[in-house]
Every structure is written in structure tokens, then in C-alpha cells.
NUNU-977549 format. One line per field, with one value per residue (C-alpha): residue in three letters; x, y, z. Coordinates in steps of 0.001 Angstrom, whole numbers, m for minus. Layout:
# residues N
resn <- (Ala;...)
c1 <- (X;...)
c2 <- (Y;...)
c3 <- (Z;...)
//
This chain:
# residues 575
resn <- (Unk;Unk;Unk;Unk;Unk;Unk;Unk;Unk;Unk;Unk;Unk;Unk;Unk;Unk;Unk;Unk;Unk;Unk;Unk;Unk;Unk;Unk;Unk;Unk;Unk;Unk;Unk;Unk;Unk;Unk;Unk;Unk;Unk;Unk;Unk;Unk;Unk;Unk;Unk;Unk;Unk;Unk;Unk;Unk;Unk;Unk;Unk;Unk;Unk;Unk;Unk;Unk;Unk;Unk;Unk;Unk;Unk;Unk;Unk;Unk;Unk;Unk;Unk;Unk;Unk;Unk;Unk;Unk;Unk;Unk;Unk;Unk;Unk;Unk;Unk;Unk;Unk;Unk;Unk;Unk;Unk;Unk;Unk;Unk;Unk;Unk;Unk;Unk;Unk;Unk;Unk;Unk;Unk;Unk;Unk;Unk;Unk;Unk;Unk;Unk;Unk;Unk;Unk;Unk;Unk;Unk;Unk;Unk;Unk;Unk;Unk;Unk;Unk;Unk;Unk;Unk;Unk;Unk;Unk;Unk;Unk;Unk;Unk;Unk;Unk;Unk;Unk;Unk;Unk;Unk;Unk;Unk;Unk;Unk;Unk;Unk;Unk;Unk;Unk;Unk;Unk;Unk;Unk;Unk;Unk;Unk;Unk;Unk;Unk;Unk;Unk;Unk;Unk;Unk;Unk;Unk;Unk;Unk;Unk;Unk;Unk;Unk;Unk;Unk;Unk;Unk;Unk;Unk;Unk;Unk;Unk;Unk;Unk;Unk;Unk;Unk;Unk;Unk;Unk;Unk;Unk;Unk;Unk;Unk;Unk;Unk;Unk;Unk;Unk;Unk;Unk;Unk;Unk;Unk;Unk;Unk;Unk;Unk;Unk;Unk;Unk;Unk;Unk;Unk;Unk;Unk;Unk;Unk;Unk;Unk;Unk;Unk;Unk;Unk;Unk;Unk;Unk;Unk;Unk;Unk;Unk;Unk;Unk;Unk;Unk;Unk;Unk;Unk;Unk;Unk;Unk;Unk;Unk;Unk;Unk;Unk;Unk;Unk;Unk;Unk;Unk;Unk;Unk;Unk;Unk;Unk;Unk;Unk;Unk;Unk;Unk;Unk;Unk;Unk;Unk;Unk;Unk;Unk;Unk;Unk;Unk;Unk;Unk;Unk;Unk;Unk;Unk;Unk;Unk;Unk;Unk;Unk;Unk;Unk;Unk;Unk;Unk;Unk;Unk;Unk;Unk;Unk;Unk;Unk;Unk;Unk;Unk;Unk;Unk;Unk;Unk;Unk;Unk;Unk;Unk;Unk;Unk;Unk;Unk;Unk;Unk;Unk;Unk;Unk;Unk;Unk;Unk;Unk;Unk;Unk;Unk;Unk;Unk;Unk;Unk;Unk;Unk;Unk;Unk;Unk;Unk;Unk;Unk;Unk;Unk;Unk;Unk;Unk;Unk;Unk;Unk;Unk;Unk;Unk;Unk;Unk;Unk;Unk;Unk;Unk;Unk;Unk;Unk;Unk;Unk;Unk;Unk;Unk;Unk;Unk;Unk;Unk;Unk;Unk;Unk;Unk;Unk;Unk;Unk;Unk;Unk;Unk;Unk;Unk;Unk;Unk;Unk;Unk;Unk;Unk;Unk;Unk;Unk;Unk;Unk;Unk;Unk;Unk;Unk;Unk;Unk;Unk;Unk;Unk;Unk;Unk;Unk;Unk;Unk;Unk;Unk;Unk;Unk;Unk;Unk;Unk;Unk;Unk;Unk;Unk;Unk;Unk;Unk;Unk;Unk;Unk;Unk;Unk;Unk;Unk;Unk;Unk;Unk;Unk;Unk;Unk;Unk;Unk;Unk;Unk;Unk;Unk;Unk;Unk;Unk;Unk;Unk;Unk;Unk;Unk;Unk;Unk;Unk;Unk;Unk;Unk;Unk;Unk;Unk;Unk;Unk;Unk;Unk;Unk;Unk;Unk;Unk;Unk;Unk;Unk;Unk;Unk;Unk;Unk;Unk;Unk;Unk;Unk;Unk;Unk;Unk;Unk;Unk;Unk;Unk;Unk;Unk;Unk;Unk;Unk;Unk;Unk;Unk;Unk;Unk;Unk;Unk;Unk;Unk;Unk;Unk;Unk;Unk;Unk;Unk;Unk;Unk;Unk;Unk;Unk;Unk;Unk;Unk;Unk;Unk;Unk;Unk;Unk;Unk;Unk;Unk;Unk;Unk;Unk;Unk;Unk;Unk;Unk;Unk;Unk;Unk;Unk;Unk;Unk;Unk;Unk;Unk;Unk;Unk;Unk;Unk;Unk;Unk;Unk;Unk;Unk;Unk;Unk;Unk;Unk;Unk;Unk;Unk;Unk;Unk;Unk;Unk;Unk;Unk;Unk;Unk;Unk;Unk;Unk;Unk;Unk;Unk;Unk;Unk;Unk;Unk;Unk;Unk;Unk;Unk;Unk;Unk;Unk;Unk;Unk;Unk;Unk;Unk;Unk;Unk;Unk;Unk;Unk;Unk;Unk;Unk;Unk;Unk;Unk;Unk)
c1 <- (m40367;m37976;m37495;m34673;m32169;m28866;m29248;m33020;m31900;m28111;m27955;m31581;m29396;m25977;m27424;m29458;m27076;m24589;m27487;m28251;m24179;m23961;m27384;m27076;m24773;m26662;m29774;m29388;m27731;m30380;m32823;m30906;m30898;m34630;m34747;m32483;m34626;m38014;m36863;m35172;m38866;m40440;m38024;m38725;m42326;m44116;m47142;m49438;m50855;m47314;m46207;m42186;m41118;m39382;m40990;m39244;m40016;m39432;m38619;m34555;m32218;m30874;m27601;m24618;m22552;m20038;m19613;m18618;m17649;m14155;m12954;m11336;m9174;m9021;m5057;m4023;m2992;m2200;m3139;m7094;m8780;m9921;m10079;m13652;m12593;m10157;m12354;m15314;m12089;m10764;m14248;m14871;m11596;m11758;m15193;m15703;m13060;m14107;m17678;m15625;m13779;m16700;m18418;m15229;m14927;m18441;m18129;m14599;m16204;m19173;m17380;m15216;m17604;m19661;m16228;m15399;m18961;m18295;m15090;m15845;m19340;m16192;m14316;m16825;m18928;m15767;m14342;m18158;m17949;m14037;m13951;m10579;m8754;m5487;m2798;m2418;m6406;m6367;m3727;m5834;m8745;m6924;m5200;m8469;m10395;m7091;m7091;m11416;m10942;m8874;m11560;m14506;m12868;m10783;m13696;m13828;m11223;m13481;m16348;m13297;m13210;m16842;m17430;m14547;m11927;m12554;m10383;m9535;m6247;m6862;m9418;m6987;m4286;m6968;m8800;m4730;m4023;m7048;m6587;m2996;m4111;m7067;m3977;m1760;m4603;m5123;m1563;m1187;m4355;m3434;m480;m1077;m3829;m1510;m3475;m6732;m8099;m8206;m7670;m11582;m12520;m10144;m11328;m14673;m13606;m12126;m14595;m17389;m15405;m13553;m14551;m18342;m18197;m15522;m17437;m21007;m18445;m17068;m20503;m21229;m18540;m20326;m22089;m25582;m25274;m24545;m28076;m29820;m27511;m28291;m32296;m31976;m29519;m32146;m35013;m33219;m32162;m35785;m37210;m35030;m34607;m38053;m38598;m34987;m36248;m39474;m37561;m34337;m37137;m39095;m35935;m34917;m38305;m38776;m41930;m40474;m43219;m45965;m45405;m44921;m48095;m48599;m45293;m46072;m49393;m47529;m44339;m46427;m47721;m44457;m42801;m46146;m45257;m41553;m42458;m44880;m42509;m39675;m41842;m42860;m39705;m38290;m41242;m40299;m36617;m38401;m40149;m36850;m35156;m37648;m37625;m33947;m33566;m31363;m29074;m27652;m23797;m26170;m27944;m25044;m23375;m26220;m26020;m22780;m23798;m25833;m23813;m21079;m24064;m24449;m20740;m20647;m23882;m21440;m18935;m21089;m22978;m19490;m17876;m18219;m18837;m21527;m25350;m26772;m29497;m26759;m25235;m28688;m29337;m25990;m25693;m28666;m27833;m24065;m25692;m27812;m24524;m23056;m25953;m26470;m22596;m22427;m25725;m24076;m20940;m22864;m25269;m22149;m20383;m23853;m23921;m20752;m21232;m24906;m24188;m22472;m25527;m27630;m26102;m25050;m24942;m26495;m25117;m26743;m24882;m25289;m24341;m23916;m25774;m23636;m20552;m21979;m19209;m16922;m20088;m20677;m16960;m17173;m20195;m19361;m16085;m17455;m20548;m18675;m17149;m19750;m22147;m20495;m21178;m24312;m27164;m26463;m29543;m29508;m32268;m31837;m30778;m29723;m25468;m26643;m29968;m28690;m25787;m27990;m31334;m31999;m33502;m36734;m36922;m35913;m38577;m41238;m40094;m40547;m44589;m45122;m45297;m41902;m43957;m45251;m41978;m41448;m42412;m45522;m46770;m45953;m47994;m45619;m42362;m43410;m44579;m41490;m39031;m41050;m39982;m36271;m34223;m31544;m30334;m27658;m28535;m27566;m24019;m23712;m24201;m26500;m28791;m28405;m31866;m33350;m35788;m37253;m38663;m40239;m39209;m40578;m40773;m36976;m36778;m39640;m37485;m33917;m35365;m36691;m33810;m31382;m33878;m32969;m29675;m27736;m23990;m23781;m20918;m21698;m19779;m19487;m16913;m18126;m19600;m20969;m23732;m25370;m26011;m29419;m29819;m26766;m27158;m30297;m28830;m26028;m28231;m30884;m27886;m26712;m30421;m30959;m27896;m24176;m21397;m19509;m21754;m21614;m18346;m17961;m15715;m14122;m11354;m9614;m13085;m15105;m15915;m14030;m14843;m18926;m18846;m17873;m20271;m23235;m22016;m21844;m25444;m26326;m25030;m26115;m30030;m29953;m32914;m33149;m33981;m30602;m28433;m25568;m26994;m25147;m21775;m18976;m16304;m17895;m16227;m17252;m14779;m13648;m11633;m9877;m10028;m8657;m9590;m6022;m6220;m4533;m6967;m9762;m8333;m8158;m11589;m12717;m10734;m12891;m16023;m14792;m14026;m17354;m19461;m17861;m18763;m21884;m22361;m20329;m22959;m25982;m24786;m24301;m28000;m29952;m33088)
c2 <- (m53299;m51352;m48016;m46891;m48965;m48037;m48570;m47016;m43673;m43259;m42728;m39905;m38082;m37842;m36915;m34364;m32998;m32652;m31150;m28650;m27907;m27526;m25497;m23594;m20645;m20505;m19954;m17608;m15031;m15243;m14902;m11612;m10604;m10568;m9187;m6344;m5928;m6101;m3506;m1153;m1027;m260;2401;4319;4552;7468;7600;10263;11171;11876;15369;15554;18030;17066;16897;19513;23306;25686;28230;29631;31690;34636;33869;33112;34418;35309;31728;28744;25123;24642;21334;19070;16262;13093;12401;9305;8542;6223;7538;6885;9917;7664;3967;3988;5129;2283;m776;407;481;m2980;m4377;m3825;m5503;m8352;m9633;m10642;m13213;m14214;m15011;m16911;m18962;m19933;m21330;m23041;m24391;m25767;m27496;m28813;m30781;m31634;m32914;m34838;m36376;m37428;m38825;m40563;m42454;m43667;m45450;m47050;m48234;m49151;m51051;m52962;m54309;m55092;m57203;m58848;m60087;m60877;m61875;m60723;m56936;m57268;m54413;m54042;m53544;m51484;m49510;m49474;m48159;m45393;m44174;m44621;m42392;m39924;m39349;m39472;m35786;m33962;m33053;m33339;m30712;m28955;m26955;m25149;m22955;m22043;m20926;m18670;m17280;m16376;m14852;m12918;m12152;m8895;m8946;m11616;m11960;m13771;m15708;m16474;m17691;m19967;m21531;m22057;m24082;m26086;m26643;m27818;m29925;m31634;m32960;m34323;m36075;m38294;m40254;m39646;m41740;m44250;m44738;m44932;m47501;m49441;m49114;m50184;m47848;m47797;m44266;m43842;m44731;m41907;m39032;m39938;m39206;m35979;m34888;m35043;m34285;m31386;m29822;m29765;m28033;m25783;m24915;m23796;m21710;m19798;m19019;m17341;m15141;m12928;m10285;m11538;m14763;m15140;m14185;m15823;m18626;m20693;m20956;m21455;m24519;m25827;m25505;m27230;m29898;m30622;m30135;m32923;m35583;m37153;m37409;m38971;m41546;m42964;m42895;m45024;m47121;m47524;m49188;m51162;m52610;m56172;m55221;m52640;m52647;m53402;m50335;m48162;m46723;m46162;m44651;m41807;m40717;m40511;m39099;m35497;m35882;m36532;m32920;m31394;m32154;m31420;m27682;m27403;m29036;m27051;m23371;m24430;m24638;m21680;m19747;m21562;m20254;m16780;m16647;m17813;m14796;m12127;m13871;m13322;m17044;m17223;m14811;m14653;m15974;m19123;m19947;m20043;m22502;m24381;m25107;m25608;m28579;m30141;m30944;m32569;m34494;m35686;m36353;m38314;m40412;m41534;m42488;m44589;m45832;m47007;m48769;m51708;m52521;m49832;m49607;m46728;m45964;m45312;m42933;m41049;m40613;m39007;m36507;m34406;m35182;m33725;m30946;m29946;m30423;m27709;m25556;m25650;m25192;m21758;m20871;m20925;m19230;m16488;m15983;m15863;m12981;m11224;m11137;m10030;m7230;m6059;m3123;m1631;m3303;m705;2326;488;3408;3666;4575;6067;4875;7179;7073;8468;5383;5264;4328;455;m1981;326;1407;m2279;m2898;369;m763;m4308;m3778;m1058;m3469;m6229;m4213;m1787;m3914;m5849;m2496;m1232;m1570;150;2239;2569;3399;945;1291;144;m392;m2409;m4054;m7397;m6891;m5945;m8570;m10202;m13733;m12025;m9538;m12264;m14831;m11525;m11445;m15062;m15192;m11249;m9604;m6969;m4208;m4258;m3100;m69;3162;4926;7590;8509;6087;3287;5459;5639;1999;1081;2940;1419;m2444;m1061;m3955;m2252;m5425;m7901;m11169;m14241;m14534;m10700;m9106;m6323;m6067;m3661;m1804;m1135;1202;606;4016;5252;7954;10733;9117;8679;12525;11579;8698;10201;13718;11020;8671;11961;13246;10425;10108;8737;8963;9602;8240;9404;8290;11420;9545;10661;13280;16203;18553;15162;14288;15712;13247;13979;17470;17417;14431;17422;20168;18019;16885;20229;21027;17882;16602;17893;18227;16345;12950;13268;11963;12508;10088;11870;10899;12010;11788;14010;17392;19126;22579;22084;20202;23631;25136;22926;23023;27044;27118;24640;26521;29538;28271;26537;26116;27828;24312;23298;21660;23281;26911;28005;26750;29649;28167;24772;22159;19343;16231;14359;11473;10622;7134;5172;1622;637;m1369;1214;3242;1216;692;4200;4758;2239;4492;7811;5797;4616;8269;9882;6834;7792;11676;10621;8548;11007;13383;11566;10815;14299;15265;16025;14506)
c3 <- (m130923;m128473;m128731;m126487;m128061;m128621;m132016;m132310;m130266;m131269;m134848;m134873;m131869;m133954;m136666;m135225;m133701;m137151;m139093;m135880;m136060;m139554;m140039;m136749;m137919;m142045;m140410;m137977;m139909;m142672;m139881;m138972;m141687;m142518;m138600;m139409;m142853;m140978;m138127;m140344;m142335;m139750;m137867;m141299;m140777;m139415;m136457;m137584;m133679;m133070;m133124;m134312;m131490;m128576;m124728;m122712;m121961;m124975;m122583;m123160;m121491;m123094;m125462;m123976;m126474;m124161;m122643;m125035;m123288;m124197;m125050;m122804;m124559;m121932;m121189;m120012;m116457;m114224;m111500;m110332;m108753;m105974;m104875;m106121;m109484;m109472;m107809;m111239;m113790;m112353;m111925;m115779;m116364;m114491;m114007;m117502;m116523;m112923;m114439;m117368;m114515;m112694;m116172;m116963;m113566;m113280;m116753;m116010;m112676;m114218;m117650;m115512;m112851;m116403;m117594;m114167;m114334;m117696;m116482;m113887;m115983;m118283;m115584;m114269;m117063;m118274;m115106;m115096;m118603;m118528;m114579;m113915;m114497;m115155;m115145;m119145;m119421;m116462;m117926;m121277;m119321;m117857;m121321;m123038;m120236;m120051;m124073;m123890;m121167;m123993;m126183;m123431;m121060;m122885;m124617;m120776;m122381;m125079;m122182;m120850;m124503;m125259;m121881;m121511;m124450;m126042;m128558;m131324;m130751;m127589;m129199;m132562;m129716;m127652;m131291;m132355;m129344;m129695;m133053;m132141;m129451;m132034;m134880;m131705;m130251;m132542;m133539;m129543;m128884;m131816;m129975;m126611;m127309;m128714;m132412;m131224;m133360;m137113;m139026;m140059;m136458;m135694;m138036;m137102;m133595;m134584;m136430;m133832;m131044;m132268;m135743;m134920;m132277;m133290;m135892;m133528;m131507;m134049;m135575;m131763;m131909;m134315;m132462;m132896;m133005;m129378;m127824;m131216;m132208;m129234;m129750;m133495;m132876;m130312;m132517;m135257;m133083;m131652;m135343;m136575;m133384;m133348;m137237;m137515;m134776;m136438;m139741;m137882;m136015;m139312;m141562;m138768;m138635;m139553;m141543;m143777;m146496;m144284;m141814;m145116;m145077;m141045;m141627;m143897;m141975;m138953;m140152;m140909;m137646;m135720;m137725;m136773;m132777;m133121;m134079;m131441;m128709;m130293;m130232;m126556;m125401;m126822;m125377;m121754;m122490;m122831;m119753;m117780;m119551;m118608;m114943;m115177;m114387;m117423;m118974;m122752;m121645;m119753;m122820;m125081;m122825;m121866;m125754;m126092;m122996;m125404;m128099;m125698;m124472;m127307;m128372;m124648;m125838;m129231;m126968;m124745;m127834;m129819;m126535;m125386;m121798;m121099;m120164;m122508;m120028;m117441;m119498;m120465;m116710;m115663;m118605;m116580;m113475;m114260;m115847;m112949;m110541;m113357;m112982;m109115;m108696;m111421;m109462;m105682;m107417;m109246;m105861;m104006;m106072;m105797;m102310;m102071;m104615;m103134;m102364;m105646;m107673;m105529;m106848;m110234;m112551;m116290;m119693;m122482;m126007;m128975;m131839;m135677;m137077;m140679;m138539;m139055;m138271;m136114;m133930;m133637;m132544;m130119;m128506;m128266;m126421;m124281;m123177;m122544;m119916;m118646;m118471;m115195;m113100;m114870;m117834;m120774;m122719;m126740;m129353;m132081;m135455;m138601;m137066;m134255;m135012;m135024;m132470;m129432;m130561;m127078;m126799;m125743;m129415;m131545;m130209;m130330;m133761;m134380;m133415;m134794;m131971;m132227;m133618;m130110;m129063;m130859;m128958;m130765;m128114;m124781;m122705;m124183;m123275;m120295;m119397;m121276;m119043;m115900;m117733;m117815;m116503;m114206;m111740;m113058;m114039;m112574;m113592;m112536;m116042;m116557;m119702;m122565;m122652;m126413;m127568;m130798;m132061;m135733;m137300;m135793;m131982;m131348;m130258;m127924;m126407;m126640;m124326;m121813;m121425;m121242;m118407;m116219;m114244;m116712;m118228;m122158;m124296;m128040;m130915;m133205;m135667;m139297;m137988;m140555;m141148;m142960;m139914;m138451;m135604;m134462;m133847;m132347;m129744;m129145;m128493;m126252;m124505;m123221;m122253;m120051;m118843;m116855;m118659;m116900;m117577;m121402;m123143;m126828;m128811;m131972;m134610;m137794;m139792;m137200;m138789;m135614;m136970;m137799;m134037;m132244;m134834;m133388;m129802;m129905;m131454;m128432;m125379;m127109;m127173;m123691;m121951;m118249;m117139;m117867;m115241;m117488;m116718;m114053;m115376;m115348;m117064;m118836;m120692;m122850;m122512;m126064;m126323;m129389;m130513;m133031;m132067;m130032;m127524;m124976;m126178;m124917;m121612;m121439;m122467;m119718;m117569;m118256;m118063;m114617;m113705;m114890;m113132;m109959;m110066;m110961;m107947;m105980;m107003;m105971;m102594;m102013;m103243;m100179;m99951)
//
């Protein structure tokens, strides 16, 4: 009996990949949800060799009661302090969509070499079996490959889209073109074939070639989803593919009954293997990560690769005129022309950017952790951004548990191992802050940097990431004298680290009037360690945001402006 048949191998790979499409998204947020359930149990536990007091000298200056930082309310302006200022502020802008470009790019050339090989298979099985072209099925050919590109290349747009829109109105305006684009394609294609096609044939082409996928892409634009989504699609794709091809090999055997009994010993068997091929793989796609081989954005649209794979596979399965093994052997061979040509792109850009990767500075995100969904939409438009000039450090908790999970976490929490993770003394700070990942990945983007702490080892971790050279944004939205953490991230603050590095972000619902209370009681209990001691005439820095979107470009602005005194300050450090 053959195996790789078209009709033993096409029908377990389609349907694999509909289940993998339509399970995908389900899955992973109930896994993220027992992640976020899991990590918020064990934040609330306690270490009992742990003393609750923080790790710096106790030793204070005497009040300065006569000294209070005034505040100092960012204004906008369009004016940059300094070329500098301006090439951070325009790098954060624009990179996002350079790295978009060069995904786009790579998948539009390799998505159209894969289409141009399936042609000319097209065009010359067909001139072989018919012995003469003539110019009506030439012009077929050419309308049928024109119309096939739509929904094969098109998709580029969406690459553009995950990597680099940070808001949804861009993305509502690129999913309503392609939605547009999917209902003219097909009376457009029934036409210009001249009705070759009947209406079912149609849908069917519709609905593998643009609702599927439209669906798995939508699923990654939820925050999570996008460093998870990928590996849970994979796994069920792997999970299902080989038991879907003994049980398509097994009904198209000749000796249905007879094989009935081989076939449910070995079917076990075959499910057995598919987890243990699918859990190696994911734990190969692991050790790329941490070798920085692969990046989040890579995985996501190394998926995204596989499922147009697979759509390209239907094609060359339902038209005549083709050699299937042809077609198996130039889907990899495009993909590693994709990957070698983003690679020599990305390597390029880094070369080019060497020297600001050197001196790429850090930010510290805090937060009041009840904010939930608006510190998730803060911190996800801010990293987008920041993270294309330097890593970003963050303790987890319960607003962003499953919007910073890594590959790396999630498969730790897959095989038990993310209580490892957490910080329990300070031996693992420290060999922790020596694993921080500070140069860009492949592509360019830095990594966010988590810290999973217990409850009384977060002041442990928060005095030792302020004690490095690091700018602070915290979010004091909803701020109020409910909030403990907060006020102790204030006061350690003002101990540890200049004012001019720490930005606090405030709104209508910040407790303005308990926030100088806390600030006063801060400056007034400074220790003489303080970088902030011999400041005259001090001032804290606030911006006021409500979420606009000139707001944010402002924001990236101030960022822009305290990164460069920051660097500004450590070139001037003697040494």
C-alpha cells in the first residue's frame, strides 16, 4: 500500500490543519487561564527563610522638611532636546514597521516563487498530457495563477499588522480590506475562469483560503496569545496529523475488516508518538528561543507559514496537472529562502544599529496591579515601542500574567518546572539578574524581562532592579492609601534611583493629594545613600494620561527624552 499518496496524505493534512485552526485560539486561552490561576497561587504564598524587609542600608539623613520635590507636569513639544532624543523617539516609531516590512517582504517573494513553481508544474504537465498550449489555456493559466496570489500573498499585509500596528483602528482598516477583497474574489475568479468553477468548489476555496486563517490571526491579536498561540496550534497540529493518516490509510484499505484489529493496537501507539514528537519539538523551539535563534514575532509567523503550506498543498492536491511530491519539496525550500532572506535583512539592520544596541538603555515598568486591562493596554503600547531600543524589566502580577508569558514560561509551565522561576532568596535574585537578556533578538526586538516573586520576596527584587541603571515609568492610575505596594515602590524609588529617571503616569482617578502625602513622607525619610541627596531644588516628573493617541506619542516622547539623559549621564561618568 502507498503511503504518500495524494489521496493517503491530503485529506489527514487538511484536516489537521482545520481542527489546529479552529482549536488553536479555545485552547490557549483556557491554558492561560489555568497559567494565570496557577501563578497568581503561588505569588500569594509566603517563603519562611525570607525576612520581609528590604536590602539596602537603614541608615537616613536627617528630615528634609524644608525641601519637598515639586511636581513637574510633562508639556508637549515639538521640539527634541537633541538629535539623539529625536533618532530614540523616531526609532520607537518606526522600527516596529521596518521589521514588519522585511517579514512582509520575505513572505511576499517566497509566496510568490512557491506560486511561480506551481505554474509552470501547471504549464507543463499540462502541454505533456495535451501536446500543444494554445493562447485561451495559456490565458486560463495565467488568470487561474493571477486570482490563486490574492489570497496566498495578500496575508503579507496581515504580517505588517501583527508586528507593527499599535492600535486597532489600523488593524479594523487592514481586516476590512481583506475582508473586502475575500467577497470580490470569488464572483471575480468565477468570472474570469470563465465558470470553471462551481459555487461549493468556490466557498470551499474561501473558506480555507481566507476564513481559517483569518480566524488564527485574530485569536493572536490578544495579548497573550501571540508568544503562546503559536506552540499550542503546533502541538495540536502534530497531535492530530499522524492519527488522521493511519485512520485515512486504514478506510482506504482494501482489507477494511481484516486490518481492524492491527488498526486499533496501533492507533494508541501512533497518539502515543504524536505527543512525544509534538513535546520534542516544542522543547527544540525552546532551546532556539533561549539561544535567541528565534524570537516571539518569528514564531508567530513561522505559524502563520504553516497553515498557507498547507492551503498551497489543497491547491496542488485539487488541480490537475501537478506532481504532489514536487509541491512537498518546494514548500521548505521557499520557506528556508524566507528565512535566510528575513535573516540577512535582520543581520543587516543589526550591523547597522551596533552601536546603539551597546548602550541600549533599560526600563523598569511598575505598576498599581488592580489597574488590570488598562495596565495591560499601557504596557502593551509602550513595549511595542520601547522594546526596539531596549529590554524592558517588570515583576509579574495578576494584570499582566498572561500578557508578558514568553514561549520559554509557558513551556516551563507545561512540564512543571515554573515554580523554578519564581525568586525565593537572594542567591536566585542574583543568578537571575546575571540570566537578564539585554541584546535584541534577531529581528532587532529586545525581550521583556519577568520576575516572578512570592509575597514577601518582591521587595527583595524591586530594591535590586531599582539599584541598577535603569529608567522607571510607574503607573499610579487608581492610586490610594489601599495601595501598600505602591507606596513602598515610591519610597524605595527616591532612595535608589535620580529623579530625573523615574516618570510617574497619573489621571483623574489618582489620589493626587495622598501622592504628595507619600512623596513628602519619602523625601522626608531618604536614605544618605541616595543619589537624590544632594538635590537643591528636586522635582518629580508626572504625565497625565488618558489613553489618546497624542498622548502616547507624547509619552514615547518623554521616554525618548529621559533615555537620553540617562545615557548622557553615563558617558559622562568617569571611570
Amino acid at each position: 500500500m502507498e503511503i504518500f499518496t495524494r489521496q493517503n496524505l491530503f485529506p489527514p493534512l487538511v484536516f489537521s490543519a482545520i481542527i489546529a485552526t479552529l482549536l488553536a485560539g479555545p485552547v490557549t486561552f483556557v491554558i492561560l487561564r489555568i497559567y494565570r490561576w496557577y501563578v497568581i497561587r503561588l505569588m500569594g504564598q509566603r517563603i519562611q527563610h525570607v525576612e520581609d524587609t528590604p536590602l539596602v542600608d537603614s541608615a537616613s539623613a536627617p528630615p528634609h522638611s524644608e525641601i519637598t520635590p515639586e511636581y513637574a507636569f510633562t508639556s508637549e513639544s515639538k521640539n527634541f532636546s537633541s538629535s539623539s532624543t529625536r533618532d530614540l523617539y523616531r526609532r520607537m516609531r518606526n522600527l516596529s514597521w521596518l521589521t514588519g516590512g522585511i517579514y512582509a517582504a520575505g513572505w511576499f517573494g517566497a509566496v510568490l516563487l512557491m506560486l511561480t513553481v506551481f505554474i509552470v508544474m501547471y504549464y507543463f504537465s499540462f502541454k505533456a498530457v495535451h501536446q500543444i498550449v494554445r493562447p485561451v489555456d495559456l490565458r486560463y493559466i495565467l488568470v487561474f495563477w493571477m486570482f490563486l496570489s490574492v489570497p496566498l500573498i495578500f496575508p503579507s499585509i496581515w504580517v505588517i499588522a501583527l508586528v507593527s500596528s499599535r492600535n486597532w483602528f489600523t488593524k479594523a482598516l487592514i481586516w476590512g480590506v481583506y475582508f473586502s477583497i475575500s467577497i470580490v474574489w470569488m464572483p471575480a475568479l468565477e468570472i474570469a475562469s470563465e465558470h470553471a468553477f462551481s459555487f461549493s468548489e468556490l466557498f470551499l476555496f474561501w473558506l480555507l483560503f481566507f476564513l481559517f486563517p483569518m480566524l488564527l490571526v485574530m485569536g493572536l491579536q490578544y495579548r497573550g496569545m501571540q508568544g503562546v498561540g503559536p506552540l499550542v496550534y503546533l502541538l495540536i497540529f502534530i497531535n492530530a496529523l499522524l492519527p488522521l493518516l493511519l485512520f485515512f490509510m486504514w478506510i482506504s484499505s482494501a482489507q477494511l475488516v481484516e486490518t481492524s484489529a492491527l488498526f486499533c493496537i496501533t492507533f494508541p501507539v501512533i497518539i502515543f508518538c504524536s505527543l512525544f514528537i509534538g513535546g520534542g519539538i516544542l522543547l527544540f523551539l525552546k532551546f532556539l528561543y533561549q539561544r535567541k535563534l528565534i524570537s516571539e514575532t518569528s514564531l508567530m509567523i513561522d505559524s502563520l507559514w504553516l497553515i498557507f503550506g498547507i492551503l498551497f498543498i489543497f491547491l496542488v492536491y485539487s488541480t490537475p496537472y501537478t506532481s504532489f511530491p514536487v509541491a512537498l519539496i518546494s514548500i521548505p525550500i521557499c520557506f528556508i529562502l524566507y528565512k535566510a532572506f528575513t535573516s540577512i535583512c535582520f543581520r543587516l539592520m543589526a550591523y547597522l544599529n551596533r552601536k546603539r544596541v551597546k548602550d541600549a538603555p533599560e526600563l523598569l515598568f511598575l505598576r498599581v496591579f488592580s489597574l488590570g486591562k488598562r495596565s495591560e493596554n499601557l504596557y502593551g503600547a509602550i513595549s511595542k515601542a520601547w522594546r526596539y531600543i531596549g529590554s524592558i524589566r517588570l515583576i509579574t502580577g495578576p494584570d499582566l500574567v498572561t500578557s508578558t508569558v514568553g514561549p520559554h514560561n509557558f513551556l516551563d509551565f507545561l512540564t512543571g518546572r515554573l515554580r523554578r522561576n519564581f525568586i525565593d532568596c537572594a542567591d536566585t535574585l542574583e543568578r537571575r539578574l546575571a540570566q537578564i537578556d539585554c541584546a535584541p533578538d534577531l529581528d532587532g526586538v529586545f525581550r521583556a524581562n519577568e520576575f516572578f516573586c512570592y509575597d514577601n520576596t518582591w521587595r527583595m527584587v524591586l530594591t535590586r532592579l531599582a539599584s541598577d541603571n535603569v529608567l522607571v515609568l510607574l503607573d499610579l492610575r487608581q492610586f490610594s492609601p489601599k495601595n501598600k505596594g505602591c507606596i513602598y515602590e515610591i519610597t524605595e524609588l527616591i532612595n535608589l534611583i535620580p529623579l530625573h529617571k523615574i516618570l510617574f503616569v497619573v489621571d483623574p482617578t489618582t489620589d493626587r493629594a495622598f501622592l504628595q502625602q507619600t512623596v513628602q513622607g519619602a523625601w522626608s525619610s531618604m536614605h544618605v545613600t541616595s543619589p537624590n541627596q544632594q538635590i537643591k531644588s528636586p522635582q518629580l516628573h508626572l504625565f497625565y494620561y488618558l489613553g489618546k493617541r497624542s498622548e502616547y506619542n507624547h509619552l514615547l516622547q518623554t521616554l525618548a527624552q529621559m533615555a537620553e539623559i540617562s545615557l548622557s549621564s553615563l558617558e559622562q561618568r568617569p571611570i
